[in-house]
KOLDO-933777 format. One line per field, with one value per residue (C-alpha): residue number from 1; x, z, y. Coordinates in steps of 0.5 Angstrom, whole numbers, plus 500, padded with zeros to 3 digits. Layout:
BEGIN
num: NUM,...
xx: X,...
zz: Z,...
yy: Y,...
This chain:
BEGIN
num: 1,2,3,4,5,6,7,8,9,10,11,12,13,14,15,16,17,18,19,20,21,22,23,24,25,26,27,28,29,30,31,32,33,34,35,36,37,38,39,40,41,42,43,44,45,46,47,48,49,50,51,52,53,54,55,56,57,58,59,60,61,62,63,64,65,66,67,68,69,70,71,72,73,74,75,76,77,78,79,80,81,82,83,84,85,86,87,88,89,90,91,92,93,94,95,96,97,98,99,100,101,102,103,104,105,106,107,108,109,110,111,112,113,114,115,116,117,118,119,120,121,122,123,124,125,126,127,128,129,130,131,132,133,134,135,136,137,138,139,140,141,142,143,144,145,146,147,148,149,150,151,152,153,154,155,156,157,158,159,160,161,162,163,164,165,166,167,168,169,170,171,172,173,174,175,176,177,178,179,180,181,182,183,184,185,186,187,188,189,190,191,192,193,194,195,196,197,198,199,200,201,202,203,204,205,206,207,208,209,210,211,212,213,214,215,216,217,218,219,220,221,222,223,224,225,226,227,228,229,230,231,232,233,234,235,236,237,238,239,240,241,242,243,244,245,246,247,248,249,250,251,252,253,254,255,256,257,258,259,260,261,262,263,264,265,266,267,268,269,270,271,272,273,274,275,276,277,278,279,280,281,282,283,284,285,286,287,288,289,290,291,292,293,294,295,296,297,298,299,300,301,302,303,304,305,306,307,308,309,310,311,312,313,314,315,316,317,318,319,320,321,322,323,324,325,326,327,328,329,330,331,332,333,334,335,336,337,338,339,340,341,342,343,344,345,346,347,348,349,350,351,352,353,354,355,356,357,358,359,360,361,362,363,364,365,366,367,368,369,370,371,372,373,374,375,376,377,378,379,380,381,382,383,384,385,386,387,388,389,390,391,392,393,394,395,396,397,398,399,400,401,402,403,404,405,406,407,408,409,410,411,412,413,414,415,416,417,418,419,420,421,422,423,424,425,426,427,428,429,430,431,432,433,434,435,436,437,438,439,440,441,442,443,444,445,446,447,448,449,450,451,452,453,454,455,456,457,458,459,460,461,462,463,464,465,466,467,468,469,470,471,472,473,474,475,476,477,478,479,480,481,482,483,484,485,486,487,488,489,490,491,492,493,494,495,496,497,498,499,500,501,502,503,504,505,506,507,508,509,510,511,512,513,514,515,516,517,518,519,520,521,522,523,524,525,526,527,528,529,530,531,532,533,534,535,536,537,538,539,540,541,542,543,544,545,546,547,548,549,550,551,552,553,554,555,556,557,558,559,560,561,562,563,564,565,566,567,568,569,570,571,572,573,574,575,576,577,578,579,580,581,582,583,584,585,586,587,588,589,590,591,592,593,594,595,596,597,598,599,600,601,602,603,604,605,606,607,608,609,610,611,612,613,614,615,616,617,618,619,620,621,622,623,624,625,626,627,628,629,630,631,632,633,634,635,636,637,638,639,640,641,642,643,644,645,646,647,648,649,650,651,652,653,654,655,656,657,658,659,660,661,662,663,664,665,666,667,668,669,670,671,672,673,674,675,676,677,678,679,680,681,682,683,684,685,686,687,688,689,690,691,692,693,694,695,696,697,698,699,700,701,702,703,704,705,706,707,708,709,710,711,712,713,714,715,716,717,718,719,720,721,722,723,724,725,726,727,728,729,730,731,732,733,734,735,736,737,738,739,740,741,742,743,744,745,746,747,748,749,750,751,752,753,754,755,756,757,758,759,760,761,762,763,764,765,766,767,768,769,770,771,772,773,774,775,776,777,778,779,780,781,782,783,784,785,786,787,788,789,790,791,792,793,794,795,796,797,798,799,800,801,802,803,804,805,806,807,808,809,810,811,812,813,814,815,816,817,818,819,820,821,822,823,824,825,826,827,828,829,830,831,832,833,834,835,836,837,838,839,840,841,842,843,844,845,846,847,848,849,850,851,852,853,854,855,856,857,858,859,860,861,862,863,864,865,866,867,868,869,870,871,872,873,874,875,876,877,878,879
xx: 312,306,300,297,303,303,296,297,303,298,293,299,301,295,294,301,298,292,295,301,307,309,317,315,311,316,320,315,315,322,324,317,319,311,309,313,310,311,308,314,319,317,316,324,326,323,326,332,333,339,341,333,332,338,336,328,330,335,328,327,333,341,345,347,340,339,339,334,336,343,340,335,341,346,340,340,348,348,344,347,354,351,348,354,358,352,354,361,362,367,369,362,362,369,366,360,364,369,363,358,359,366,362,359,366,367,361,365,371,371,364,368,372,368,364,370,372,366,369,375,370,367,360,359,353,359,359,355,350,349,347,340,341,336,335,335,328,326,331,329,322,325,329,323,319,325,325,318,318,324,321,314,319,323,320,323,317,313,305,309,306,299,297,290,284,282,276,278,280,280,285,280,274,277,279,272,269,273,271,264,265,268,262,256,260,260,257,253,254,253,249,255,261,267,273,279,286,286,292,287,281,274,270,264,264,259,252,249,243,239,241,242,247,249,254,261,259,267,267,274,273,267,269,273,279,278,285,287,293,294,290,296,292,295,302,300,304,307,307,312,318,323,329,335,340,347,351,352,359,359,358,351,350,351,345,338,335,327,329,331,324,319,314,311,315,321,328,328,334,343,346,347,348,345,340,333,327,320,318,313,308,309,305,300,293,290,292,290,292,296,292,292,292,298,296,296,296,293,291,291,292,285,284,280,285,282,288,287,292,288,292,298,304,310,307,309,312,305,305,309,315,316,316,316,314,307,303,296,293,286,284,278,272,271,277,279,275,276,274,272,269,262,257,261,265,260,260,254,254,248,252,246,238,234,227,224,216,214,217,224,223,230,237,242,248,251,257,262,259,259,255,249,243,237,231,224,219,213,208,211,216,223,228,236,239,246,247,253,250,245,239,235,236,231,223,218,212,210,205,204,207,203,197,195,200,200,196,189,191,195,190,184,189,191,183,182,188,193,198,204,210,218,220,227,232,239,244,246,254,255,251,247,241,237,232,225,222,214,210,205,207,211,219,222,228,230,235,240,244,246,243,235,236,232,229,224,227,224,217,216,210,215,211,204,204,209,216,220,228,231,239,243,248,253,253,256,258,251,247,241,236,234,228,224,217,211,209,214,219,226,226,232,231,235,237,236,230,226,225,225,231,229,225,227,222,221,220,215,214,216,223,224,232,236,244,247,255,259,267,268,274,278,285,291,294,300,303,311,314,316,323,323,322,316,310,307,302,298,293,286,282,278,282,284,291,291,298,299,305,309,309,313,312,314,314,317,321,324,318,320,316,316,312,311,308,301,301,296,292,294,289,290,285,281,279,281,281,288,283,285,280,276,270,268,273,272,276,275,280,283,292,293,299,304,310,313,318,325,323,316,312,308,306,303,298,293,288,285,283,287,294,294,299,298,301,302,302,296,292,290,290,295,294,291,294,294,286,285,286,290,291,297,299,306,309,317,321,327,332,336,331,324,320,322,317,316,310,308,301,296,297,304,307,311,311,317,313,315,312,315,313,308,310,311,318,318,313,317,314,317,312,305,302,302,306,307,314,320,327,333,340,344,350,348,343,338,330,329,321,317,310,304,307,313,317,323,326,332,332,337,336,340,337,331,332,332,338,335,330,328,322,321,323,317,318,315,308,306,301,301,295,294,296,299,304,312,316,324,327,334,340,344,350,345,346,343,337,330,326,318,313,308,312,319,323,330,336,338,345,343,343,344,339,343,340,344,340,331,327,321,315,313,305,303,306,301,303,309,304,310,317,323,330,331,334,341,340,342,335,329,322,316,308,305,298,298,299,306,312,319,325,331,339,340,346,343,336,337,331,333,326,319,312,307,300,298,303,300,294,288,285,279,276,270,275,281,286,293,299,297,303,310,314,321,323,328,333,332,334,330,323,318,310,305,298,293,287,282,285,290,297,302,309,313,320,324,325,328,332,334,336,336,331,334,341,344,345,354,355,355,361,358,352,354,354,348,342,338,331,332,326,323,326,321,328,327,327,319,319
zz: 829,831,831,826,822,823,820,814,813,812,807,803,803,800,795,792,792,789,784,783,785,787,788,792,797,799,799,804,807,808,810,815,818,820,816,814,808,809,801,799,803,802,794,794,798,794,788,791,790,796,796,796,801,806,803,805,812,814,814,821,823,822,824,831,833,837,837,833,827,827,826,820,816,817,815,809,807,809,804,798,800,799,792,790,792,789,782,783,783,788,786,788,794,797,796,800,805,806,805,808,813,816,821,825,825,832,835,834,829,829,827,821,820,818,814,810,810,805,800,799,798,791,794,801,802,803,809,815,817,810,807,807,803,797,791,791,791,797,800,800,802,808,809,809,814,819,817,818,825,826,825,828,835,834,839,833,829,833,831,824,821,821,816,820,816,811,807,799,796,804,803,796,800,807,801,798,804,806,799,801,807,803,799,804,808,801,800,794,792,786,783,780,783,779,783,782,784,791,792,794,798,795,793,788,785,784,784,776,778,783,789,790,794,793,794,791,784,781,779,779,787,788,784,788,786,786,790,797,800,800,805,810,814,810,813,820,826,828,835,838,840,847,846,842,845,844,838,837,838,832,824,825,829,822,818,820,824,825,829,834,833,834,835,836,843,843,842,835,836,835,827,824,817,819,813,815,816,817,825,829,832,839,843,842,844,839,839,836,830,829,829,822,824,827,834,833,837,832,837,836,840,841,843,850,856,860,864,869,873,880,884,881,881,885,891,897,904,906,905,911,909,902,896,892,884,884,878,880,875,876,874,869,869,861,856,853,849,841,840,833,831,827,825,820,825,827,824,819,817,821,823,825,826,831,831,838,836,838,838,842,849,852,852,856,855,860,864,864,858,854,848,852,851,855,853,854,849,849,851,858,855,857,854,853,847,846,840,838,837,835,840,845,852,856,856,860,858,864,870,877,882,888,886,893,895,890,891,891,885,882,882,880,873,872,873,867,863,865,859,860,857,860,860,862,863,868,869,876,876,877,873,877,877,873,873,869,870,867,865,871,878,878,878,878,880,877,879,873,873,866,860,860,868,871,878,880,886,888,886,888,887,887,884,882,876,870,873,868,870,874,876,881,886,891,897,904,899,900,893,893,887,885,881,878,877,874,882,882,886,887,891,893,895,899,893,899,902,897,902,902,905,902,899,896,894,891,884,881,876,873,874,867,869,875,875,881,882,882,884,882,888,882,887,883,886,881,878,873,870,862,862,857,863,858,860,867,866,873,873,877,882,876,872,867,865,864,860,860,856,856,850,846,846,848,855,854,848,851,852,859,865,869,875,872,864,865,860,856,857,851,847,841,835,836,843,845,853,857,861,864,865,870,869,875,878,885,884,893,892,887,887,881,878,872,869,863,857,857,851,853,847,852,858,862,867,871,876,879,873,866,864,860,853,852,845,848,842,839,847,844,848,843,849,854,859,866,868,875,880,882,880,880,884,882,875,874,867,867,867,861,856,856,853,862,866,874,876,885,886,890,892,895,889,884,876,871,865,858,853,847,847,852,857,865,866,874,879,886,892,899,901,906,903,897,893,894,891,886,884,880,882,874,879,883,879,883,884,891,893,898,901,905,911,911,908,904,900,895,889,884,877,875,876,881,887,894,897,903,906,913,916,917,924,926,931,938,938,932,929,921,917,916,908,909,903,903,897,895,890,888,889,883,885,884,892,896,897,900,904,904,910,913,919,916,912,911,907,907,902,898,898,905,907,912,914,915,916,919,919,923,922,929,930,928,921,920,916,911,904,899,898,893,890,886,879,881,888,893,895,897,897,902,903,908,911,914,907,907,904,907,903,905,904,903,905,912,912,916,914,908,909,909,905,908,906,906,901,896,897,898,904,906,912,909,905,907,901,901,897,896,891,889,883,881,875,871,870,874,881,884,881,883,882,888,886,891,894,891,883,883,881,883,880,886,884,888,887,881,887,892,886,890,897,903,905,907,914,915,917,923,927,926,923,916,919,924,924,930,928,927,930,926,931,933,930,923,918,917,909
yy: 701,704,698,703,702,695,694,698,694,688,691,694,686,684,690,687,681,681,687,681,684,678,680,686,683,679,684,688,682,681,689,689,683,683,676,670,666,660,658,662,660,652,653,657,651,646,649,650,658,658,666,667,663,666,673,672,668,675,680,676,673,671,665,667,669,662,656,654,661,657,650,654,656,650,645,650,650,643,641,645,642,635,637,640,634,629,633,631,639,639,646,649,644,647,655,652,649,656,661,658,652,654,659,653,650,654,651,644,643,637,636,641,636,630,634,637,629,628,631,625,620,618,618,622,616,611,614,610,616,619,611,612,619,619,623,631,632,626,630,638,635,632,638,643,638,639,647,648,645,650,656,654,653,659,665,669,668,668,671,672,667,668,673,676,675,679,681,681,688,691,697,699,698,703,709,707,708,715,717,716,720,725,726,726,732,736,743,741,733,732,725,723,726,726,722,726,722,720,725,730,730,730,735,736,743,749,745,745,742,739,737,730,727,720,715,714,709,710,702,702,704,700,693,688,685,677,674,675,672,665,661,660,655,649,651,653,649,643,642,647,642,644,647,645,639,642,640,634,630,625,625,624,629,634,630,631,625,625,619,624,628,622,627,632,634,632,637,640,636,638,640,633,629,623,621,622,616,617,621,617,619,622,617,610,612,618,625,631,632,639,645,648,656,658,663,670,676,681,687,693,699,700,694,693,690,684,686,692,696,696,701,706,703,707,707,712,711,711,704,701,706,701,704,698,697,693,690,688,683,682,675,675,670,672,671,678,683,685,692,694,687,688,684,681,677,673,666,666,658,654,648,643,645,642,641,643,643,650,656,657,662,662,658,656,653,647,651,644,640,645,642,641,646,647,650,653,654,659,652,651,645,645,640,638,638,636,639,635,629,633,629,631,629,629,633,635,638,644,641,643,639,640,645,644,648,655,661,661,668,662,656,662,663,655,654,659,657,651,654,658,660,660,666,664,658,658,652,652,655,647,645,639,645,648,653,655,662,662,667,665,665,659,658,650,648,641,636,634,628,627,623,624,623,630,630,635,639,645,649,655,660,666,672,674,674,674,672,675,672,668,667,663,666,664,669,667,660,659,657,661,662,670,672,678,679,683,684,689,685,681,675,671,664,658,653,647,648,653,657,665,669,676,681,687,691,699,699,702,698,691,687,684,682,680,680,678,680,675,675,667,664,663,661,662,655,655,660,661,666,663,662,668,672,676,672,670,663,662,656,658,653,653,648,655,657,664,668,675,678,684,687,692,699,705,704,698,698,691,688,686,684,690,692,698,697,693,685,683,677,673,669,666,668,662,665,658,657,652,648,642,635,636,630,626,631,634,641,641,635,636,638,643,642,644,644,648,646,649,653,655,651,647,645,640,640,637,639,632,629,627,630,634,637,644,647,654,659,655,653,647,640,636,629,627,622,617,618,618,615,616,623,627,633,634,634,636,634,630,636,633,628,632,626,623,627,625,624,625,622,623,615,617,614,617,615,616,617,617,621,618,612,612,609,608,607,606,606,609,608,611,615,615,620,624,627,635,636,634,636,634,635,634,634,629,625,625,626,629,629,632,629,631,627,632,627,628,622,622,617,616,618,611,606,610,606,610,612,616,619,623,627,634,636,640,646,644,647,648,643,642,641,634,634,641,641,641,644,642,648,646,652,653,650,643,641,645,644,649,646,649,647,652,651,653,654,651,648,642,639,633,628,626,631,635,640,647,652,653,658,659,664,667,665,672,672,666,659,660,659,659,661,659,662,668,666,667,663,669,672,667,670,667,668,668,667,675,677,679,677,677,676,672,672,665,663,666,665,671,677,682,685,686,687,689,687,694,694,692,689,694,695,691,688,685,680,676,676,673,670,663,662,666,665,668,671,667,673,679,677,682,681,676,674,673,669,671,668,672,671,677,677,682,683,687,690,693,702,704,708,702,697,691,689,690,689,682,681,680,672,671,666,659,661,657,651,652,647,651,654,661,665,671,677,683,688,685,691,692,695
C-alpha cells in the first residue's frame, strides 16, 4: 500500500474515533494492520474478552510468526486454561487444553504433558511453581505486563504502535480546506455558496447579485469535533529485551517468571507456568525511566532522504572490468530532513525566560554541552547562559583590550562614541573558543573554560567599519576565523596567532554573511549490519550512531538490503540523536566501540568515555556505566546470557561485566596493551582475545582462567604501528578462528592457537584496515589502506577477486578516502559493507549476472595444513 494509502488509513482511524464507531475502528485497525492499540487491547485482556483478543492479535501476527508471536499467544491460552481450571470447569479446561494449548506440545511434549497433568489436581496451585498464583484479576494484570513487553520486543509490531500526531477533526479540516479551493476557483462564487454533498465537486450556479467571493462558512464542515484518539504515550514501550530463550524443559518453564525478566534487558524469556513475582530493576545506580512514546518512523513518499545515491549503481566494465552493485551512503552531519512540516510543528511553550538586560542581538548554542547559550546584545555585552539551570555563567561588558594597537579610523569612531553592538556570536567547532563580531571594526576571540572561566585570546581590528558575520573553519586541519564587513571585503585569520591569512575582495557591496563549506572527518570507525539483515548501524569519529533502513516498496517488496534500492536514514520522531559520552574525553585517543543485542532492541556503545545502553527504536540512553579510566575499547555479549558482556580495556585488561546486577564478575589480565578484540567459541567454551601487542590470549568461560596465549608472528620486514589493532572472528564451526592484523591475515584453530593458514598483502596494496567471514564462513572480505577490497576462499586464504578502488569510489586526487571498516550481511553470503575514511558506506554485491564473486581456486596438495605465508601473487584476478 502506497504511503498516500497508509495515511489515509490514520485520519479514516481518527474520524471513526471521534464519530464513535468504536467496533469499526478496530476493525480497520485490525484489517489495515497499520496501528496496534494498545488501550484496547489492554482493557479485552483485562476484562478477559479471550476470542477478541486472538481476533484483533491476528490482523498483525499468528502464532508461528516468531519467537516472541508464540510466547503472545501461549500466554493467553495459558492463562484461560488456568481460569478454567480455577472454576473447577474441567470440561471448558479440556477444550481449551485440545483447541488451544496442544499446538505448542510440538515444541516440547513433555512440557504438553505437566501442563496436561494439572487437570488431576484439586487445585493447580498444589503445584510448586504455580503456589504463588494469586486471583484472577492479579493474574491478568501480571500477564498483560508480560504481554506489552512481548509485542514492544516483537519486530512485527514495530512503528505500529504510535499513532502520528494528529490535530483534532484533521480529515474534516483537509475536505474543508478543498472546499474552500473549490470555491475561490469558482466562475461567479457566491457569499454564501451552497454546499451540496461532497460526492460531487463544488460549484456555485449563475451569479444572483454581486460579486463577492468568500470562504466555505458550512458549520458542519468548519466546527471541529471534540475527541481524538486515545493518548498512546501512557502505553509507549518497555525497554526492548534480546530475543527469546528456547522453551523451557521443566514445568515452570510453562508460567510466566518475571524473576527471569529482572529488568529492562534481559530475554523475553522461555513459555512457562511459574507464578510470577514483582521485576526489579535492571541495575543499582539511577536509569532513565522508560520513554513513553514509543519511535516511529512516519514519512511519507515525499519525504527529503538525508541519504543519497552519489554515483549510479550498476557500474560498467569501465570500473576495472568489475561490474559490481555498489550502494554509497553518504554519512550526514545533520540528522534527516521532514517535508510538508508548517508552522504549526514547531513547539509553542515557552519553557524558561531569561533576562538578559538589553535587547538580544545573536545567539549560539555551545557545540558539546548543549544547554549552554552564548549571547551578544545590542550594547556590546556578550553573556553565557545555561539555560537549564536557568543562570547566567559568565559576562562581560564590551571594552578594548589595546587601543594602542587599533586604526587610527577605529580610535577616531571610539573617541566620537565607545558604544557598539554585537552583530554576531559563534562557538568554535570544539567549543573552547568563541567568537564576537561588533558593529564597529572590531572582532574578539575569547578562551572558554567553563563555568564563568573566559579568557581574552585574540583582538582583532578586522574591517573598517561594521563587521557583519564571523564563522570558524578547518581547512588544512588548521582552526581559522573567517569575516564579512561593510568594507566590502572577507577576510580569514589564524585562530592561533590572529594573524591575517587572506583577503578575498571584489564585491560590490556589503558582505552581510559568510558560510564556510565544511565536510566534517566523521570516520565510520564501527560499522554492523542488524541481524535482521534490513539495516546498517555505523558509528562515526564523532561518538554518533547512524541507522539506515531498507524499506518496502515497489522496488524492494521485501524490504532487503541491497545494493541496488537507496535505505533511509532512520530517526525516531523525537529527532533524538545515539551519541555515546564524550565528556573530558579526547576522541584523538578514543577506541570507538560496539555491540548489538541478538534481536537488535539495543546496543551498547562507547567512544573513550562511558558506556552507554541505547534503546534502538526509541535512541534513548536507557544506562550509562564504568566512567573511564580505564576506557573501553572493545564490547562482545556473552553468546548464551545477554546480561554477561565482555569488556577489552584500554588498561590491557579485560572485565566480565553483568549488566543485571551491576556488577564486575572478574577482572582478566594477560595482556600488555590494550584491548582490540573478543570472541566466544560455544563449542569450546572459551573467549579468545586480541590486543594492540598483537597478542592473542584463550580464557575459559568456566572459571575464566587463561589457558593459553601467543603472539603474532609478524612478516620479516614489515614494521606494524605501535597500537596497531588485531582483530579474531570465529568460523561457524565455533573452532576456526580468523586472525586480523594490518600485516596479514591468518586462521588459527582455537584453542591451542595453531596457526594453519596466512596471508600476507604485498607492499603496494598498502596495510590490511579490516576483514572478516561472509555469514556462512565460506568467503572472507578484506580493506585495504589502497582502497581495494579482495575476497578470500577461507579454506584457502587463496584470492577469489579484487575491487578496485575505482570501482566504487569517485575519483579524486585531492582526497585520499579508503575503507576503515567492512561488516558482513548476516544472511546473504555475497553481500558486505565498507565504512570509509571520508564518512561513506558503501554496500557492494556481486552482478546479478555472476551470483557470486569470483571463483574458489581448487586446493592445492598440502595447502590445508600449510602454515606458510602465502604472498599476494602479481596473476591474482584483478575484478
Amino acid at each position: 500500500m502506497s504511503s498516500l494509502s497508509r495515511e489515509l488509513v490514520f485520519l479514516i482511524l481518527q474520524f471513526l474515533d471521534e464519530e464513535k464507531f468504536k467496533e469499526t475502528v478496530h476493525r480497520l485497525e485490525k484489517e489495515s494492520g497499520f496501528f496496534f492499540n494498545m488501550r484496547y487491547f489492554e482493557d479485552a485482556v483485562t476484562n478477559g474478552e479471550w476470542d477478541d483478543v486472538e481476533k484483533y492479535l491476528s490482523g498483525f501476527t499468528k502464532v508461528d510468526d516468531n519467537r516472541y508471536s508464540m510466547k503472545i499467544f501461549f500466554e493467553i491460552r495459558k492463562q484461560k486454561y488456568l481460569e478454567a481450571l480455577d472454576k473447577r470447569d474441567h470440561a471448558k479446561a479440556v477444550e481449551i487444553l485440545v483447541k488451544d494449548l496442544k499446538v505448542f506440545s510440538t515444541f516440547n511434549e513433555d512440557l504438553f504433558k505437566e501442563i496436561t497433568f494439572l487437570l488431576t489436581l484439586g487445585n493447580f496451585r498444589e503445584n510448586e511453581q504455580l503456589s504463588k498464583y494469586g486471583d484472577t484479576k492479579s493474574a491478568r494484570a501480571i500477564m498483560l505486563i508480560e504481554l506489552k513487553k512481548l509485542i514492544e520486543a516483537n519486530p512485527l509490531f514495530r512503528d505500529k504502535l504510535q499513532f502520528p500526531t494528529l490535530k483534532n477533526s484533521r480529515l474534516r479540516t483537509l475536505i474543508n480546506q478543498s472546499l474552500n479551493w473549490q470555491h475561490q476557483l469558482c466562475k461567479n462564487p457566491k457569499p454564501n455558496p451552497d454546499i451540496k454533498p461532497l460526492f460531487v465537486d463544488h460549484t456555485c450556479g449563475q451569479p444572483n447579485g454581486a460579486r463577492a467571493p468568500s470562504p466555505v462558512t458550512n458549520p458542519l464542515m468548519a466546527m471541529p469535533k471534540v475527541g481524538g484518539f486515545p493518548p498512546l504515550g501512557a502505553h509507549g514501550p518497555f525497554q526492548t529485551a534480546p530475543a527469546p530463550a528456547p522453551l523451557g524443559t521443566s514445568l515452570g518453564s510453562w508460567m510466566v517468571n518475571p524473576s527471569s525478566v529482572p529488568h529492562q534487558v534481559v530475554s523475553a524469556g522461555p513459555i512457562g507456568i511459574t507464578a510470577p513475582n514483582n521485576a526489579a530493576s535492571m541495575l543499582k545506580r539511577p536509569r532513565t525511566p522508560p520513554t513513553n512514546n514509543l519511535a516511529m518512523d512516519y514519512q511519507t513518499a515525499d519525504s527529503e532522504h538525508a541519504v543519497k545515491r552519489s554515483r549510479p549503481f550498476g557500474l560498467s566494465d569501465d570500473a576495472n572490468n568489475l561490474p559490481v552493485n555498489i550502494f554509497p551512503v553518504t554519512y550526514p552531519v545533520q540528522g534527516p530532513s521532514h517535508s510538508l512540516q508548517s508552522s504549526d510543528d514547531l513547539p509553542k511553550t515557552v519553557v524558561a525566560n531569561l533576562n538578559q538586560g538589553s535587547a538580544v542581538k545573536s545567539m549560539d548554542f555551545h557545540p558539546v554541552q548543549q544547554t549552554l547559550l552564548l549571547v551578544g546584545t545590542n550594547i556590546g555585552d556578550i553573556a553565557v547562559w545555561d539555560v537549564g539551570s536557568r543562570e547566567r555563567q559568565a559576562f562581560r561588558n564590551f571594552k578594548v583590550w589595546d587601543i594602542g594597537r587599533c586604526t587610527m579610523t577605529l580610535q577616531a569612531s571610539l573617541a566620537n562614541e565607545y558604544t557598539t553592538s554585537v552583530n554576531r556570536v559563534m562557538w568554535s567547532p570544539d567549543g573552547t573558543l568563541f567568537g564576537v563580531a561588533y558593529s564597529k571594526h572590531i572582532v574578539h576571540i575569547y578562551a572558554y573554560h567553563g563555568g564563568a572561566d573566559i579568557r581574552n585570546h585574540l583582538e582583532i581590528d578586522a574591517h573598517i567599519g561594521n563587521v557583519s558575520d564571523l564563522a570558524f573553519s578547518h581547512p588544512n586541519k588548521q582552526l581559522c576565523i573567517i569575516t564579512c564587513g561593510e568594507d566590502k571585503a572577507i577576510r580569514v585569520w589564524d585562530a592561533v596567532t590572529g594573524s591575517k591569512q587572506y583577503t578575498c575582495e571584489g564585491h560590490e557591496a556589503p558582505v552581510y554573511s559568510v558560510c564556510p563549506h565544511t565536510k566534517e572527518n566523521i570516520q565510520i570507525i564501527r560499522l554492523i549490519y542488524t541481524n535482521s539483515g534490513a539495516s546498517v548501524l555505523a558509528l562515526a569519529y564523532n561518538a554518533v550512531h547512524k541507522l539506515w533502513k531498507w524499506q518496502r516498496n515497489e522496488r524492494n517488496l521485501m524490504g532487503k538490503a541491497t545494493a541496488s534500492v537507496t535505505p533511509q536514514l532512520w530517526q525516531p520522531s523525537s529527532g533524538i540523536l545515539m551519541t555515546n559520552d564524550i565528556s573530558d574525553t579526547n576522541l584523538e585517543d578514543a577506541v570507538p566501540c560496539f555491540a548489538l543485542s541478538k534481536n537488535d532492541s539495543y546496543v551498547m556503545s562507547a567512544s573513550g568515555g562511558k558506556i552507554s545502553l541505547f534503546n534502538m527504536m526509541t535512541f534513548k540512553t536507557m544506562t550509562t556505566f564504568m566512567p573511564p579510566p580505564p576506557a573501553a575499547t572493545f564490547l562482545a555479549f556473552h553468546p548464551q546470557d545477554n546480561n554477561i558482556i565482555a569488556i577489552g580495556m584500554e588498561d590491557s585488561s579485560i572485565q566480565i561485566y553483568n549488566v543485571r546486577v551491576d556488577e564486575v564478575k572478574s577482572k582478566l589480565k594477560g595482556h600488555q596493551k590494550r584491548v582490540t578484540g573478543l570472541a566466544f567459541s560455544n563449542v569450546l567454551n572459551v573467549l579468545v582475545s586480541s590486543g594492540a601487542d598483537a597478542q592473542l590470549c584463550v580464557w575459559s568461560t568456566d572459571g575464566w582462567e587463561k589457558q593459553t596465549s601467543k603472539f603474532l608472528q609478524i612478516p620479516s620486514g614489515r614494521t606494524p604501528a605501535p597500537l596497531s589493532q588485531t582483530r579474531v572472528q570465529f568460523h561457524q564451526d565455533q573452532v576456526h578462528l580468523l586472525v586480523v592484523h594490518e600485516t596479514q591475515i591468518a586462521i588459527h584453530e582455537a584453542p591451542k592457537l595453531e596457526c594453519v593458514k596466512q596471508w600476507v598483502p604485498q607492499e603496494s596494496c598498502g596495510s590490511i584496515t579490516d576483514a572478516t567471514y561472509s555469514c556462512d564462513s565460506q568467503s572472507i572480505y578484506a580493506s585495504f589502506e589502497d582502497g581495494s577490497v579482495s575476497v578470500f576462499a577461507a579454506g584457502t586464504l587463496r584470492p577469489k577477486c579484487r575491487i578496485s578502488p575505482t570501482a566504487y569510489l569517485p575519483s579524486s586526487p585531492s582526497s585520499r578516502v579508503y575503507p576503515l571498516v567492512v561488516t558482513a550481511h548476516p544472511s546473504e553470503p555475497n553481500q558486505f559493507a565498507l565504512g570509509l575514511t571520508d564518512g561513506g558506506v558503501h554496500v557492494l554485491e556481486p552482478p546479478e549476472a555472476e551470483g557470486r564473486w569470483g571463483t574458489t581456486p581448487p586446493l592445492e596438495n598440502g595447502a590445508g595444513s600449510s602454515v606458510a605465508p602465502v604472498a599476494a601473487s602479481s596473476d591474482q584476478p584483478s575484478r
